[in-house]
C-alpha atoms as a printed R data frame, in Angstrom:
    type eleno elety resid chain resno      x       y       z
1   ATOM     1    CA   UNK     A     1 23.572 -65.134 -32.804
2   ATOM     2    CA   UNK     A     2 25.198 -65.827 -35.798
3   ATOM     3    CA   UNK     A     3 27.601 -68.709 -35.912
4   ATOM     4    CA   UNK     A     4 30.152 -66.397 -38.060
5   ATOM     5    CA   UNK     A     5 29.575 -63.442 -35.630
6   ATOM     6    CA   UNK     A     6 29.786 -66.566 -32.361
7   ATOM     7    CA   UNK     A     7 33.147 -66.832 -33.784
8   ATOM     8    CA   UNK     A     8 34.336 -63.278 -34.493
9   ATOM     9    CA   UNK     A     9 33.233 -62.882 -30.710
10  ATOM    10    CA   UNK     A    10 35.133 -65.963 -29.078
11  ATOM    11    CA   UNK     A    11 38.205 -64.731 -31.281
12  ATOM    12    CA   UNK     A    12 37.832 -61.173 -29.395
13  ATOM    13    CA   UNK     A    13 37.489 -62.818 -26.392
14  ATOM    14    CA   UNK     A    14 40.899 -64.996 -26.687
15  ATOM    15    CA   UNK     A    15 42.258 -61.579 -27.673
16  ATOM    16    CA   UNK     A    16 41.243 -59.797 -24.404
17  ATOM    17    CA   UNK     A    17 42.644 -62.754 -22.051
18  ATOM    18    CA   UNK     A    18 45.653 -61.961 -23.521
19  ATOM    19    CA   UNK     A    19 45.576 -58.345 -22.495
20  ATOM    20    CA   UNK     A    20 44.295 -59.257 -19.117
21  ATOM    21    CA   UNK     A    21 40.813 -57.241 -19.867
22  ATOM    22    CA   UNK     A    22 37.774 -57.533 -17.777
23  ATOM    23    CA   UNK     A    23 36.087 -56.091 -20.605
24  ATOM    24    CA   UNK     A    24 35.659 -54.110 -24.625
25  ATOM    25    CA   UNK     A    25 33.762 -51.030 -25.198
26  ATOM    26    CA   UNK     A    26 33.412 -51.449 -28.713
27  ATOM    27    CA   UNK     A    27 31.882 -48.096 -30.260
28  ATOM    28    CA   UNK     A    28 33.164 -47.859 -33.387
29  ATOM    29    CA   UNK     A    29 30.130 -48.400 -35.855
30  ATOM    30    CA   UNK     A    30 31.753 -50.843 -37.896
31  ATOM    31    CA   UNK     A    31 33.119 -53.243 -35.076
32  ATOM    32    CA   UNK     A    32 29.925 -53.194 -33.257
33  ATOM    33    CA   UNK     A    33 27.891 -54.352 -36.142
34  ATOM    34    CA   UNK     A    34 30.804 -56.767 -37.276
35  ATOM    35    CA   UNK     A    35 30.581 -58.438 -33.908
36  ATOM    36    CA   UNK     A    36 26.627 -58.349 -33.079
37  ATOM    37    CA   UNK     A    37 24.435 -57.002 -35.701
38  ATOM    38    CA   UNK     A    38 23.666 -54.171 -34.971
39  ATOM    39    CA   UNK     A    39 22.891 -51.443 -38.125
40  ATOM    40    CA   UNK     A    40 22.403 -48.033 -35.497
41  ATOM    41    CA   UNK     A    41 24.509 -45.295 -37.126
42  ATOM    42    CA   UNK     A    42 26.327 -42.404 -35.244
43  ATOM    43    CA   UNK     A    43 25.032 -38.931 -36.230
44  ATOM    44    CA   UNK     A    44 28.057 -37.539 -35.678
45  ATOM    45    CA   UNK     A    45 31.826 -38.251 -34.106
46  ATOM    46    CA   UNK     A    46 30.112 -36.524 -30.604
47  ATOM    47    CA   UNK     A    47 26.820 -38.926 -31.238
48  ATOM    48    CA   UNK     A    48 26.288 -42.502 -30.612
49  ATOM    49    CA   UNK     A    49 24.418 -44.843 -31.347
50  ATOM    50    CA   UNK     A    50 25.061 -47.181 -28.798
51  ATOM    51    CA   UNK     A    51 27.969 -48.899 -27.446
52  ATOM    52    CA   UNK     A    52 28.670 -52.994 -27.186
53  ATOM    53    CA   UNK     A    53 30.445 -54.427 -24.072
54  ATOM    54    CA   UNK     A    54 31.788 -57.480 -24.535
55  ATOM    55    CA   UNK     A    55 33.272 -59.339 -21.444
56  ATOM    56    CA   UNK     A    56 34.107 -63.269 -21.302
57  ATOM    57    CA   UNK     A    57 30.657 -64.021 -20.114
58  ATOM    58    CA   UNK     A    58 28.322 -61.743 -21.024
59  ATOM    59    CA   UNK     A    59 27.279 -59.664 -24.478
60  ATOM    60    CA   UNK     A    60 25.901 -56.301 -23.279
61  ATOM    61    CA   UNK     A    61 24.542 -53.211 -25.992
62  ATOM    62    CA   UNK     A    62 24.138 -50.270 -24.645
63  ATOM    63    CA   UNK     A    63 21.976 -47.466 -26.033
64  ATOM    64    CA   UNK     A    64 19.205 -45.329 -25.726
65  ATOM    65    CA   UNK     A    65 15.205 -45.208 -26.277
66  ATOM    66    CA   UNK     A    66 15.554 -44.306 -29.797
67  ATOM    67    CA   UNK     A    67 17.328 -47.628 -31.047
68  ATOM    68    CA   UNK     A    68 16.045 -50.113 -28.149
69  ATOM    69    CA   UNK     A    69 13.492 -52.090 -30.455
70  ATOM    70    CA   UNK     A    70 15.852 -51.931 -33.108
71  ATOM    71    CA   UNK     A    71 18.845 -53.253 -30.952
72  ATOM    72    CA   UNK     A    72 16.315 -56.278 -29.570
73  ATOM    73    CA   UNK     A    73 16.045 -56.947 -33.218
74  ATOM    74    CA   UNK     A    74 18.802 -56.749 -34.534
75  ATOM    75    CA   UNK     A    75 21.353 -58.530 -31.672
76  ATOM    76    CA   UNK     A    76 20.175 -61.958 -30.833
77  ATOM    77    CA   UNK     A    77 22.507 -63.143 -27.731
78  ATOM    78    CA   UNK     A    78 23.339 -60.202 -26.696
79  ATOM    79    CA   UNK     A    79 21.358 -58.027 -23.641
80  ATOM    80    CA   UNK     A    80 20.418 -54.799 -24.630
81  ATOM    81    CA   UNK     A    81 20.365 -52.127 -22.086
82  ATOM    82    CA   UNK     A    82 18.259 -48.972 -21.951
83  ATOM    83    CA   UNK     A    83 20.627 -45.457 -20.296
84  ATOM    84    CA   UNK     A    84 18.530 -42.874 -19.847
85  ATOM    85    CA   UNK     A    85 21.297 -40.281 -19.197
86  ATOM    86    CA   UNK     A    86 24.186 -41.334 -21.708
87  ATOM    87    CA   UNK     A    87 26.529 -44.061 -21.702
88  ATOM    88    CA   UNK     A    88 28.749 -41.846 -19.638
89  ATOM    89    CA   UNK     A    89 26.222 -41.917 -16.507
90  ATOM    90    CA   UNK     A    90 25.370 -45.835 -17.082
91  ATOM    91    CA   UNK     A    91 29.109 -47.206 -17.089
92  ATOM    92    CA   UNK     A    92 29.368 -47.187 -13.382
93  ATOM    93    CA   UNK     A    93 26.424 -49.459 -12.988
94  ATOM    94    CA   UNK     A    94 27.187 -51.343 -15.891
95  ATOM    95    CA   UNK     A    95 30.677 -51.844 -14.795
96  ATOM    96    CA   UNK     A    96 29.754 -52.760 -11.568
97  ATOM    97    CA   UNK     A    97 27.254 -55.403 -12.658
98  ATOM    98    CA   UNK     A    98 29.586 -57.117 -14.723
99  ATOM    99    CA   UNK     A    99 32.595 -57.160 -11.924
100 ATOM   100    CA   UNK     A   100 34.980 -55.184 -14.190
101 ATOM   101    CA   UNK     A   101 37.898 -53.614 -12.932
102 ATOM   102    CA   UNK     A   102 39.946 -53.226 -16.159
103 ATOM   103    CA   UNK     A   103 38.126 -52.354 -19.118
104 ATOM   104    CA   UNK     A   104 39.239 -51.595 -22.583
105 ATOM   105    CA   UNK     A   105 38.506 -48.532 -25.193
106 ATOM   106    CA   UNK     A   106 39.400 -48.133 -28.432
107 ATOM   107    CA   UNK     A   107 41.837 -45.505 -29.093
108 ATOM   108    CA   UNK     A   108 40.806 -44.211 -32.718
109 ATOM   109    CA   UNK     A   109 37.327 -43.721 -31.590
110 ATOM   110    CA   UNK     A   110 36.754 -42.520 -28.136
111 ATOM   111    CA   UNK     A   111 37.242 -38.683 -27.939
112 ATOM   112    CA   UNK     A   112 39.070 -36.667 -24.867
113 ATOM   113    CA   UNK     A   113 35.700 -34.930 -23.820
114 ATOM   114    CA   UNK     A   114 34.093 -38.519 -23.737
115 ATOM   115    CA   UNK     A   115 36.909 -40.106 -21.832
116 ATOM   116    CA   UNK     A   116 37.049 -37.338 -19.457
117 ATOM   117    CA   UNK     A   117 33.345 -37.990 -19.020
118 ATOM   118    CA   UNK     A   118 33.695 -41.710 -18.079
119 ATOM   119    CA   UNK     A   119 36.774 -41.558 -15.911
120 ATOM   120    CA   UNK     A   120 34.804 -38.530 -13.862
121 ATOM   121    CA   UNK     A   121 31.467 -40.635 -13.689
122 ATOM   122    CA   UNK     A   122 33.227 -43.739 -12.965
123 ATOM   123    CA   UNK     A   123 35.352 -41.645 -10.149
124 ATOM   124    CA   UNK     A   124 32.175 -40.245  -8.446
125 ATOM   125    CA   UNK     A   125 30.717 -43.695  -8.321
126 ATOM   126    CA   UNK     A   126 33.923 -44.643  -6.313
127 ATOM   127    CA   UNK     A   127 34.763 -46.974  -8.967
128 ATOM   128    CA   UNK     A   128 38.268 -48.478  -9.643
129 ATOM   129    CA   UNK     A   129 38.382 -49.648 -13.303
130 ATOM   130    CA   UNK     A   130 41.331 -48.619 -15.237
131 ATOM   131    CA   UNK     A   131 40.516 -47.349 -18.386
132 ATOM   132    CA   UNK     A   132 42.877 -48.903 -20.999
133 ATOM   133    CA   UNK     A   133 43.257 -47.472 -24.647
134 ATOM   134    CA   UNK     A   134 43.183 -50.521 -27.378
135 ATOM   135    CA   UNK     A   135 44.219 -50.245 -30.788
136 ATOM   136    CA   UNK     A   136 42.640 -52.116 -33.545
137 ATOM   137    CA   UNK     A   137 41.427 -55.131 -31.309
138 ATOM   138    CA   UNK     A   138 38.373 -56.271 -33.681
139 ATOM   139    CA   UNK     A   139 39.730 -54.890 -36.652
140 ATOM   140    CA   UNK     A   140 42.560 -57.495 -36.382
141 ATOM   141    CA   UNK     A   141 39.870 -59.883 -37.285
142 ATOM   142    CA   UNK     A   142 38.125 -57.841 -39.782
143 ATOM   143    CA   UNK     A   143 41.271 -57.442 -42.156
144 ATOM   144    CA   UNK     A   144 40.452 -60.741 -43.124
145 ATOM   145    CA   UNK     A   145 36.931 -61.414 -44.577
146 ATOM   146    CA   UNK     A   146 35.176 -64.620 -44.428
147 ATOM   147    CA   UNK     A   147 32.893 -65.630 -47.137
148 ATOM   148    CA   UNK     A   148 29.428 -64.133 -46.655
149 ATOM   149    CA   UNK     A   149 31.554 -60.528 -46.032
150 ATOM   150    CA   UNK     A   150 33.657 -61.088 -49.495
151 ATOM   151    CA   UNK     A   151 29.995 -62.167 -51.184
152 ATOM   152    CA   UNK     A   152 28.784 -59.180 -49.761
153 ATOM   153    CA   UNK     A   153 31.671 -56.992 -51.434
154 ATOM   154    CA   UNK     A   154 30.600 -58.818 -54.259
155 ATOM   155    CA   UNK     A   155 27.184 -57.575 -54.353
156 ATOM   156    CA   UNK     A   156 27.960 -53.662 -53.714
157 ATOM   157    CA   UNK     A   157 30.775 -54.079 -56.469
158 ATOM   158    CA   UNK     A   158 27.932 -55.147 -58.827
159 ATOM   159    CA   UNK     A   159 25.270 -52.792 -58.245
160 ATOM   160    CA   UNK     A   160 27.762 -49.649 -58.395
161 ATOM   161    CA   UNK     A   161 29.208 -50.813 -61.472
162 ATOM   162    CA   UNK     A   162 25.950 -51.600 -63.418
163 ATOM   163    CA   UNK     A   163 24.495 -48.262 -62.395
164 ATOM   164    CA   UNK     A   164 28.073 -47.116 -63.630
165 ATOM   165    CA   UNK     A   165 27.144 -48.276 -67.049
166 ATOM   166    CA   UNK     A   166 23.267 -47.231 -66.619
167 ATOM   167    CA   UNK     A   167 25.300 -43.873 -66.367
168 ATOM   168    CA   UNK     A   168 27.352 -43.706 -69.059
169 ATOM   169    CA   UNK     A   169 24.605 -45.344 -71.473
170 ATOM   170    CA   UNK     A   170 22.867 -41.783 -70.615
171 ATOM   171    CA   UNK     A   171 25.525 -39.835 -70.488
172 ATOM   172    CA   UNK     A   172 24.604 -36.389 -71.967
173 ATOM   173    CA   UNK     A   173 26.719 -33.526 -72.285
174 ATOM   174    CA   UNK     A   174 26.972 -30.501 -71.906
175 ATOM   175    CA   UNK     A   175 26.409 -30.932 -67.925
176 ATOM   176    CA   UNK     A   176 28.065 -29.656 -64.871
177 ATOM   177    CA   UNK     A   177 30.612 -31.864 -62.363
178 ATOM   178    CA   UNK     A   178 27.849 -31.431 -60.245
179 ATOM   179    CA   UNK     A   179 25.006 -32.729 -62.276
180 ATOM   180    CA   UNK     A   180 27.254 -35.869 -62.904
181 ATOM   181    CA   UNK     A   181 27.826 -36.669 -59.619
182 ATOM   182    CA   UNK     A   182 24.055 -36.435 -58.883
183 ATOM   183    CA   UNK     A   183 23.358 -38.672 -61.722
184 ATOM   184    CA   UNK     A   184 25.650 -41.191 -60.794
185 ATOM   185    CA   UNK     A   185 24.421 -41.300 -56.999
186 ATOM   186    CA   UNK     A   186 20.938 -41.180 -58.511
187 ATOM   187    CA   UNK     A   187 21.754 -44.573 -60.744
188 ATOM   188    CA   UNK     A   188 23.117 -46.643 -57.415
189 ATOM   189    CA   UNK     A   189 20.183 -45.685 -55.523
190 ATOM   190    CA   UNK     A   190 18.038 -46.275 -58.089
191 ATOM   191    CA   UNK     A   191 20.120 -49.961 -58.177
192 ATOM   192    CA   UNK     A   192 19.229 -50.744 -54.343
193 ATOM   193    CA   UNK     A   193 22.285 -49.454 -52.644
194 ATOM   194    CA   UNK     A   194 21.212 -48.435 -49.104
195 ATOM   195    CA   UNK     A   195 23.705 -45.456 -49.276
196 ATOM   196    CA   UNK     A   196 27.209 -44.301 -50.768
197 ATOM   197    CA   UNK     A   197 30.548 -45.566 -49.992
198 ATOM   198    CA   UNK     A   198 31.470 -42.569 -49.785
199 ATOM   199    CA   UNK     A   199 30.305 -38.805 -51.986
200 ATOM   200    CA   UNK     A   200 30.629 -39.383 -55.492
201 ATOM   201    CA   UNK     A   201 34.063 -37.665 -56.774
202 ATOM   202    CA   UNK     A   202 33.530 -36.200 -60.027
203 ATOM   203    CA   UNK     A   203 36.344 -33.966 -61.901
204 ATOM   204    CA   UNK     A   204 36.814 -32.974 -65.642
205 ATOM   205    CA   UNK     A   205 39.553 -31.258 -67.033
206 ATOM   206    CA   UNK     A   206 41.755 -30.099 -64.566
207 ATOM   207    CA   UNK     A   207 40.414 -30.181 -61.857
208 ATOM   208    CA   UNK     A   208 40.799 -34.071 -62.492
209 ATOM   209    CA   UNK     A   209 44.508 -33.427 -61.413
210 ATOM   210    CA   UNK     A   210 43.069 -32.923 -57.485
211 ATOM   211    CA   UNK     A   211 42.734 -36.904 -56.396
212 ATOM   212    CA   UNK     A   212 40.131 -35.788 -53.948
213 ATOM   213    CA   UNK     A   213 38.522 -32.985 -55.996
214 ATOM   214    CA   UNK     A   214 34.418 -31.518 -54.955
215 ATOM   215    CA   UNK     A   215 32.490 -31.785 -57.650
216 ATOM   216    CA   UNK     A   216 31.836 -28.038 -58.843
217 ATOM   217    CA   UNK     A   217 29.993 -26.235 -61.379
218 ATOM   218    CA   UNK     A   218 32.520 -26.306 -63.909
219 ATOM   219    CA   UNK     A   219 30.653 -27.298 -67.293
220 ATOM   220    CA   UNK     A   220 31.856 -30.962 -68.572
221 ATOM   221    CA   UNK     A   221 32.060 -30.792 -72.497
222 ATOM   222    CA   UNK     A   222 33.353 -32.530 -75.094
223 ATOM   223    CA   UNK     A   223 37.660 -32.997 -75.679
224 ATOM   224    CA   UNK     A   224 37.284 -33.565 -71.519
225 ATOM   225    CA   UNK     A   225 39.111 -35.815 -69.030
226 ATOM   226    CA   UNK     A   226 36.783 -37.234 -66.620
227 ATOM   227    CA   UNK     A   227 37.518 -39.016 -63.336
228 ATOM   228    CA   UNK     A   228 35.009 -40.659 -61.468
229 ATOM   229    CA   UNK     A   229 35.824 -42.133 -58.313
230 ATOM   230    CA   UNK     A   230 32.195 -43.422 -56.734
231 ATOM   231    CA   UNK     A   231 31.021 -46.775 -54.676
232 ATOM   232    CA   UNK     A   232 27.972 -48.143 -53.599
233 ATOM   233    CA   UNK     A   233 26.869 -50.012 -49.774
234 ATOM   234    CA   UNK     A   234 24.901 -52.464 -49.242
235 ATOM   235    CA   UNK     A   235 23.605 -54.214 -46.592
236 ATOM   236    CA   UNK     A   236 26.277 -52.797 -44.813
237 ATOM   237    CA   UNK     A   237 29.289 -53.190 -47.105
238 ATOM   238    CA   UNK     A   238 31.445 -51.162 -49.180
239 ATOM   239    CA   UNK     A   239 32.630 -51.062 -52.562
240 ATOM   240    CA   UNK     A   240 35.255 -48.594 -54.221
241 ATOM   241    CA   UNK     A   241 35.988 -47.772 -58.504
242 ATOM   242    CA   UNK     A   242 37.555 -45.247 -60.126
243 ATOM   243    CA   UNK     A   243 37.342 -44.911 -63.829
244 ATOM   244    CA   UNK     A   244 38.777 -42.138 -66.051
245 ATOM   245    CA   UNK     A   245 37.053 -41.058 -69.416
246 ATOM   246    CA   UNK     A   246 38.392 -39.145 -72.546
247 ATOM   247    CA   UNK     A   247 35.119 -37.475 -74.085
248 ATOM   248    CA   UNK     A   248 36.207 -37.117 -77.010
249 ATOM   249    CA   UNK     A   249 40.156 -36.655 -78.797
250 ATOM   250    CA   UNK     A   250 42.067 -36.592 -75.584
251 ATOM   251    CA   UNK     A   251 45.307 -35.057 -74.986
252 ATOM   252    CA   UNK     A   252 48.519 -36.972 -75.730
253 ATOM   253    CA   UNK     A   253 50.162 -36.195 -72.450
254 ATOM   254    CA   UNK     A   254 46.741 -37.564 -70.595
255 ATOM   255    CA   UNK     A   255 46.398 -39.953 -73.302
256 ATOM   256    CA   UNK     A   256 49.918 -41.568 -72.322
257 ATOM   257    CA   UNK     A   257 49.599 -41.152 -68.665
258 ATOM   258    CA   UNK     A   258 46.437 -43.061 -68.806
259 ATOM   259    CA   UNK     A   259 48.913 -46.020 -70.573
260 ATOM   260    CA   UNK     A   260 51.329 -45.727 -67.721
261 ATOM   261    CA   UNK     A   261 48.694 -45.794 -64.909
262 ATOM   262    CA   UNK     A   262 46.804 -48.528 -66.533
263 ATOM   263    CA   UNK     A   263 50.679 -50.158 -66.624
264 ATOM   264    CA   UNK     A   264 51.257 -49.648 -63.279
265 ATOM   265    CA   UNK     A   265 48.025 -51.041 -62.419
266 ATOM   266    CA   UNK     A   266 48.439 -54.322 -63.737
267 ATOM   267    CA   UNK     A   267 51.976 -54.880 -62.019
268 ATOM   268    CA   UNK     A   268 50.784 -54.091 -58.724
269 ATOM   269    CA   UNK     A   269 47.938 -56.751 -59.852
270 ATOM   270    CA   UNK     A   270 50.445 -59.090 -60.377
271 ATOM   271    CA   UNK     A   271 52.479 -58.148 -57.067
272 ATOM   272    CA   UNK     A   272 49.711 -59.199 -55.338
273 ATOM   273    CA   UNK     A   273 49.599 -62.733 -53.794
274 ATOM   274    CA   UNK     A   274 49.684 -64.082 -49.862
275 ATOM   275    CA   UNK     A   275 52.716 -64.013 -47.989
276 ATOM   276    CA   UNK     A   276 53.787 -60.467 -50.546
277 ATOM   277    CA   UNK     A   277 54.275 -57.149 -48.308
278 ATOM   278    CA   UNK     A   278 51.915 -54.635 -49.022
279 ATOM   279    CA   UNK     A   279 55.230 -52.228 -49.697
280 ATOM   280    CA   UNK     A   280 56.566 -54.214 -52.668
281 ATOM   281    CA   UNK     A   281 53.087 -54.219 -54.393
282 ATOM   282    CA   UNK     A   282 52.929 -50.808 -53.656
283 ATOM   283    CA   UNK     A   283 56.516 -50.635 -54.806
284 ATOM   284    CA   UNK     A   284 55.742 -52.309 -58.077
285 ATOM   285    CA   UNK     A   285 53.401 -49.203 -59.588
286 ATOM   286    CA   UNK     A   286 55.152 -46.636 -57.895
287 ATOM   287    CA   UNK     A   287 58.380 -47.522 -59.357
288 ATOM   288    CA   UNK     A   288 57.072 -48.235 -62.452
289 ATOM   289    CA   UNK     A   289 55.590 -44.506 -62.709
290 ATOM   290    CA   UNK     A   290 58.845 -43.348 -61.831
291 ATOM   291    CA   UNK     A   291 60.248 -44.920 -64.669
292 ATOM   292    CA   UNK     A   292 58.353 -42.879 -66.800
293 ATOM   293    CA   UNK     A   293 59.133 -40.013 -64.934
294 ATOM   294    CA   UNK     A   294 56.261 -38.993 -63.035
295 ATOM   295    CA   UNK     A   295 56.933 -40.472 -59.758
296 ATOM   296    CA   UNK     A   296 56.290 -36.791 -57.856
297 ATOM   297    CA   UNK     A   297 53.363 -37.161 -59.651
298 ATOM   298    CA   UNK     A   298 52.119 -39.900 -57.646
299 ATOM   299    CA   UNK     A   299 51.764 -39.572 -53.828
300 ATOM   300    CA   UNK     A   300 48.944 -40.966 -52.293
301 ATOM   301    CA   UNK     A   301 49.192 -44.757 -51.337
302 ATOM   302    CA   UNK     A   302 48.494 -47.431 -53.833
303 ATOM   303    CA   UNK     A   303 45.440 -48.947 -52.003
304 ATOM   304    CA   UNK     A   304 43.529 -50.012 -48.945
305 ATOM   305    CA   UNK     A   305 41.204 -52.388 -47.583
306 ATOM   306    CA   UNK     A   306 37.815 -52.296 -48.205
307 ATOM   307    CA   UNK     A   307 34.761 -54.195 -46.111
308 ATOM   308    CA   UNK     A   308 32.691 -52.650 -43.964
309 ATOM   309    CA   UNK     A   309 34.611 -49.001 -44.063
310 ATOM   310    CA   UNK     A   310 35.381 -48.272 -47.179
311 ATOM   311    CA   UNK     A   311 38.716 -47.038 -46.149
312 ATOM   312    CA   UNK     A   312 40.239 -49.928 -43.733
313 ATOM   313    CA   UNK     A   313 43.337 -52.161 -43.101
314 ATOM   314    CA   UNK     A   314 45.331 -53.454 -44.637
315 ATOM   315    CA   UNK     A   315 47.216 -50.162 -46.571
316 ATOM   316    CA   UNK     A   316 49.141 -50.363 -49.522
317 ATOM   317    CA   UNK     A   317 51.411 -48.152 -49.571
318 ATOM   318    CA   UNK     A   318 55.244 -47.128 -49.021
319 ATOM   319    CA   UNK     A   319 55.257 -46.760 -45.366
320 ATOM   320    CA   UNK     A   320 54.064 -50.122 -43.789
321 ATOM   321    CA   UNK     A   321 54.961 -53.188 -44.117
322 ATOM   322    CA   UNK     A   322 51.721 -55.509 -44.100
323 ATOM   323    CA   UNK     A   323 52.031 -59.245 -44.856
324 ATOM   324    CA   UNK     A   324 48.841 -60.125 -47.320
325 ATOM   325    CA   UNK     A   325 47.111 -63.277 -46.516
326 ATOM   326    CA   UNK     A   326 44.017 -64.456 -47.915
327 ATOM   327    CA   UNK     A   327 40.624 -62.985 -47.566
328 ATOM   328    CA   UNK     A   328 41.836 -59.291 -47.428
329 ATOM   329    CA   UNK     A   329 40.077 -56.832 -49.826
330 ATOM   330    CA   UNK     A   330 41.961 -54.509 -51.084
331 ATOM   331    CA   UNK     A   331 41.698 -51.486 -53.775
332 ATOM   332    CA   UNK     A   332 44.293 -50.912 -56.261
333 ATOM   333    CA   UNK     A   333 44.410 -47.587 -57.852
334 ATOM   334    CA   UNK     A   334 47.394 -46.005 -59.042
335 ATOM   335    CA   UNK     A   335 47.120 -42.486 -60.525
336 ATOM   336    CA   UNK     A   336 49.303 -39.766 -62.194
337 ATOM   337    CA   UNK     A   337 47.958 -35.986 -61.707
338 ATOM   338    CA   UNK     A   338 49.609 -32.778 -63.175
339 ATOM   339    CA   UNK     A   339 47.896 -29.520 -62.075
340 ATOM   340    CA   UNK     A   340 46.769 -27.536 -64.876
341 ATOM   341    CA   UNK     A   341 46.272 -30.258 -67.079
342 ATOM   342    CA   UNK     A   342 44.588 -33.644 -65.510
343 ATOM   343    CA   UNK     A   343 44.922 -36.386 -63.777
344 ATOM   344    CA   UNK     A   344 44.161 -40.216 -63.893
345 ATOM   345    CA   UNK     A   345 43.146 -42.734 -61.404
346 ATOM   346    CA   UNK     A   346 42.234 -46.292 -62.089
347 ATOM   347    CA   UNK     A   347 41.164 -48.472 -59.295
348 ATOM   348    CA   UNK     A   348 39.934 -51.929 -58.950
349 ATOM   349    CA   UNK     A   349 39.255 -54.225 -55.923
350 ATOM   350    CA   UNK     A   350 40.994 -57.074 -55.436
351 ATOM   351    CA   UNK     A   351 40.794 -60.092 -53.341
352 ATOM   352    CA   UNK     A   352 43.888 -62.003 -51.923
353 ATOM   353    CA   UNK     A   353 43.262 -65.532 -52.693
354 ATOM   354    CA   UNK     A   354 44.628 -68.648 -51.184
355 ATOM   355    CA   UNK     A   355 46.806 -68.912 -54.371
356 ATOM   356    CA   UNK     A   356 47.143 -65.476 -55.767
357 ATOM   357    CA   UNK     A   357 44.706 -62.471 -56.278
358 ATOM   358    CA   UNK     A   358 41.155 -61.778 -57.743
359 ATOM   359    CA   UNK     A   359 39.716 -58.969 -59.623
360 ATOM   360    CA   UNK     A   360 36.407 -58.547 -58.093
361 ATOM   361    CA   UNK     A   361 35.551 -55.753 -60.873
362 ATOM   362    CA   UNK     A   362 33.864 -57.015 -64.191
363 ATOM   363    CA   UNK     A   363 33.784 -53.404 -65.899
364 ATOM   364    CA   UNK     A   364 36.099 -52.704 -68.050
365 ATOM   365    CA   UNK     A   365 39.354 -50.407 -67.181
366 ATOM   366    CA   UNK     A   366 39.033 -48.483 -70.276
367 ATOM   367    CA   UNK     A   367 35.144 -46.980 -70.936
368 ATOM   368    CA   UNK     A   368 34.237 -45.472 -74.708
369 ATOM   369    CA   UNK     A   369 33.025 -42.301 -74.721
370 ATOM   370    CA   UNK     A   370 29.255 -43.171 -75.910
């Protein structure tokens, strides 16, 4: 094992002595690989790929025939066990093995039908573990990235934003939303990224006034607005930009919006520094927006974190109050959108520093139409 993932584990560990748990089922895809390694991926919410128990002894990942060699691979320190019926069937045994009587979950990923599957398994074995719900055990850690995790950022950063420029080097027009977001995903695969962040969000015109808008059919021509909102992963991390276009003489109400976002942008920027509350950075682009009286115009949060989810703690936005500290990722992307018309987005990722904050982007916030 890793000595950065020896550490994120004996950090757990101090965290479950302190809730007085025997034991962690971790199956959330994210924690497990941020804790042993491993890269299996869940088909679906009602699919797993496996699930890793951590107690204060021993480092157990559970799964099935499909991702055993790939788990003995993958997990170095850890003892990878083989269910033939499903987790649910296995627990008793596995719980009994490791002398478990309380045993954690985690809240935001275990479903009723599965829980209602392990508490009736673990019943019929004549079992007494409590089932506890958790909430955001290992992603207390994870809020805060160490260095290879913020090089890794790094990296998918830079691949999605030179295959953003291979992009709009070729960009041709006319072409459909559609066609855009295909050539876009095409460019960061054809960069190395093992996958998306997340599906490529393309709008022009006014559809660009829907934040999260599906790319359509609608033709993209010349006099446009278009928003691109797109990231790349790699080897196993996230990265997150949005960029808005004029293509072509753009309209003055978009034209000035685009001033006030990019505005807003850089105070938030500036907001940003350890020991600030994620509601005052938050606060200092909404309030500047409102200023210049579009502040219904603006209602999603400022930002979030960004690592091995794309969307993850810590949120900036008007609701919590989150105390930044260094090594926390974060996107910050203001917009303005007005149905009918357009919208604009701008978002960059930033890193909280020891001393302040850190653009990780390097493209610029304003693109020429080629």
């Amino acid at each position: 094992m890793s000595p950065a993932r020896a550490e994120r584990v004996a950090d757990l560990r101090a965290r479950m002595a302190g809730m007085n748990l025997d034991a962690l089922l971790v199956q959330n895809a994210e924690n497990r690989r941020y804790l042993s390694g491993y890269t299996g991926l869940d088909a679906q919410l009602d699919e797993s790929a496996g699930a890793a128990i951590v107690t204060a002894e021993r480092l157990i990942l559970a799964t099935d025939s499909r991702f055993t060699t790939q788990a003995l691979e993958e997990c170095p320190g850890w003892e990878v066990f083989t269910h033939k019926e499903g987790l649910a069937k296995a627990l008793p045994g596995i719980f009994k093995d490791l002398t478990v009587k309380r045993a954690g979950f985690e809240e935001a990923r275990l479903t009723f039908a599965e829980h209602a599957r392990y508490t009736a398994e673990l019943s019929a074995a004549g079992g007494r573990v409590e089932l506890t719900p958790v909430r955001e055990l290992v992603e207390a850690r994870r809020v805060r990235k160490d260095p290879s995790e913020i090089e890794a950022v790094r990296r998918a950063l830079s691949l999605a934003e030179d295959a953003f420029r291979d992009f709009v080097a070729a960009l041709k027009l006319p072409a459909t939303e559609r066609e855009l977001s295909w050539r876009l995903e095409r460019a960061m695969r054809e960069r190395g990224a093992d996958a998306l962040s997340f599906p490529v969000i393309c709008a022009a015109g006014a559809n660009s006034a829907k934040p999260h808008a599906i790319p359509s059919d609608r033709p993209v021509k010349e006099g446009d607005i278009l928003l691109l909102d797109f990231g790349a992963m790699l080897d196993g991390y996230c990265s997150d930009i949005t960029r808005t276009l004029f293509l072509g003489k753009a309209d003055p109400v978009l034209k000035k919006i685009f001033g006030i976002v990019r505005e807003a942008q850089a105070l938030a920027t500036e907001a940003i520094r350890p020991g600030a509350d994620a509601k005052d950075v938050d606060a200092a682009a909404r309030d500047h927006i409102a200023k210049n009286g579009y502040g219904e115009s603006f209602g999603h949060s400022l930002g979030h974190g960004v690592g091995l989810a794309v969307h993850e703690a810590p949120r900036l936005g008007p609701l919590k109050s989150t105390i930044l500290e260094p090594g926390m990722v974060v996107t910050v992307e203001p917009g303005i959108y007005l149905p009918g018309l357009g919208g604009v987005r701008l978002e960059n990722m930033a890193l909280v520093t020891a001393t302040g904050v850190e653009i990780l982007n390097s493209l610029p916030v304003e693109i020429p139409f080629p």
